[in-house]
C-alpha positions as CSV (number, residue, x, y, z in Angstrom):
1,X,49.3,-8.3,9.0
2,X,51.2,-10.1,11.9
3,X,49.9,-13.8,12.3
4,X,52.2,-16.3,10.9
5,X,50.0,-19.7,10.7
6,X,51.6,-23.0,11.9
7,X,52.4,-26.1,10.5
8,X,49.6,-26.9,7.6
9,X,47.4,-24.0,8.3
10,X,46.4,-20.6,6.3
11,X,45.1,-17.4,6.5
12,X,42.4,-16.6,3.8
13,X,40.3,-13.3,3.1
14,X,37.1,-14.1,1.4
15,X,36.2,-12.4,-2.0
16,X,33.2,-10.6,-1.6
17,X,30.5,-11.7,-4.1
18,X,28.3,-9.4,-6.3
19,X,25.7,-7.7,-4.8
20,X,23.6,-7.7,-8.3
21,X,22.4,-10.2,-10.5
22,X,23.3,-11.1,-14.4
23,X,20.0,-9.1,-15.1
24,X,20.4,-6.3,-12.9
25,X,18.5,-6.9,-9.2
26,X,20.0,-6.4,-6.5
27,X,20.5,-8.7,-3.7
28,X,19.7,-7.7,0.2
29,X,22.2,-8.1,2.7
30,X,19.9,-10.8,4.2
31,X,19.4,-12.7,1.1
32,X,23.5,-13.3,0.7
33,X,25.4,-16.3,1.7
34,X,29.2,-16.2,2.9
35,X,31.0,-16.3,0.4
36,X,33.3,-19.5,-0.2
37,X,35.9,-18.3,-2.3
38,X,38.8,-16.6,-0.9
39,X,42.9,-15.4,-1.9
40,X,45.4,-17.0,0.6
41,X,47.4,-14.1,2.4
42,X,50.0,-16.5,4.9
43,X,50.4,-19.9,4.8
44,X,52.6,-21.7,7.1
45,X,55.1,-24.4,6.7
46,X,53.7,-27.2,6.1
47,X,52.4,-30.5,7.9
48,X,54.8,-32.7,10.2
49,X,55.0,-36.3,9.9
50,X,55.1,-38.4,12.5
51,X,59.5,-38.6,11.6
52,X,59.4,-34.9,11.7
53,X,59.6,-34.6,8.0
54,X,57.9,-31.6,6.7
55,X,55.9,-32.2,4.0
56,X,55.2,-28.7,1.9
57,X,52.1,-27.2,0.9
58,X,50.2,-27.3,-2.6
59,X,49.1,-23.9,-2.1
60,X,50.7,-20.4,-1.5
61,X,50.3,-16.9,-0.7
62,X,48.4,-15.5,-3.6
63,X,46.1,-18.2,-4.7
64,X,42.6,-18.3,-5.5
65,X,41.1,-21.1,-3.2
66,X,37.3,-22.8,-3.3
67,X,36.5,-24.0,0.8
68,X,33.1,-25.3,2.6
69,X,30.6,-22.9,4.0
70,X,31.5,-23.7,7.5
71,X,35.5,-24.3,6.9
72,X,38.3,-22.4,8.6
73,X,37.6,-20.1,11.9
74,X,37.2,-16.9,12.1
75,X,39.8,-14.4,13.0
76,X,39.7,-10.6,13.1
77,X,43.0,-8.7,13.2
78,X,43.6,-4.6,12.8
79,X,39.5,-4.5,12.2
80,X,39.7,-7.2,9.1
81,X,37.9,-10.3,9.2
82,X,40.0,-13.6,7.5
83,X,39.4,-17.1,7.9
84,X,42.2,-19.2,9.8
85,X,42.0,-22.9,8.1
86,X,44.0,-26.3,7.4
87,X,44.7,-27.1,3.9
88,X,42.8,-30.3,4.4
89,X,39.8,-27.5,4.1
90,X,40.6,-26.4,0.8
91,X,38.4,-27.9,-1.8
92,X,40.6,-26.2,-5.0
93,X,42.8,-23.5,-6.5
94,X,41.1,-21.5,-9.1
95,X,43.7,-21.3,-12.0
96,X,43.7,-17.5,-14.1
């Protein structure tokens, strides 16, 4: 991919959710919520201070994140769809 994200944004693709249930049924297409979990793939530098510190991010390439159904815009590069966000928008890392 060839974004780099600025400052105290990130680049997340979603992880697509099961399509059947514990039991077996499958869900329609039209049943099925966006998904709101997601693997970080760039992250930028991190968020200026008004002094033009730069304060790091918590998160980094490779995690697991939780966000809200309607965080983050939508971005499609090379045919792929990710979600362009601030890491104000993410809710929590999922630890493995």
């Amino acid at each position: 991919m060839n974004i780099r994200p600025l400052h105290d944004r990130i680049i997340v693709e979603r992880i697509e959710e099961e399509t059947t249930t514990a039991s077996g049924l499958i869900i329609p297409d039209s049943a099925k919520e966006k998904p709101q979990m997601g693997i970080i793939i760039a992250a930028g530098n991190g968020k200026k201070t008004e002094d033009g510190q730069v304060l790091p991010l918590d998160v980094k390439v490779g995690d697991q994140v939780l966000f809200g159904k309607y965080s983050g815009t939508e971005i499609k590069v090379e045919g792929k769809e990710y979600l362009m966000m601030r890491e104000d928008d993410v809710l929590g890392v999922v630890e493995k």
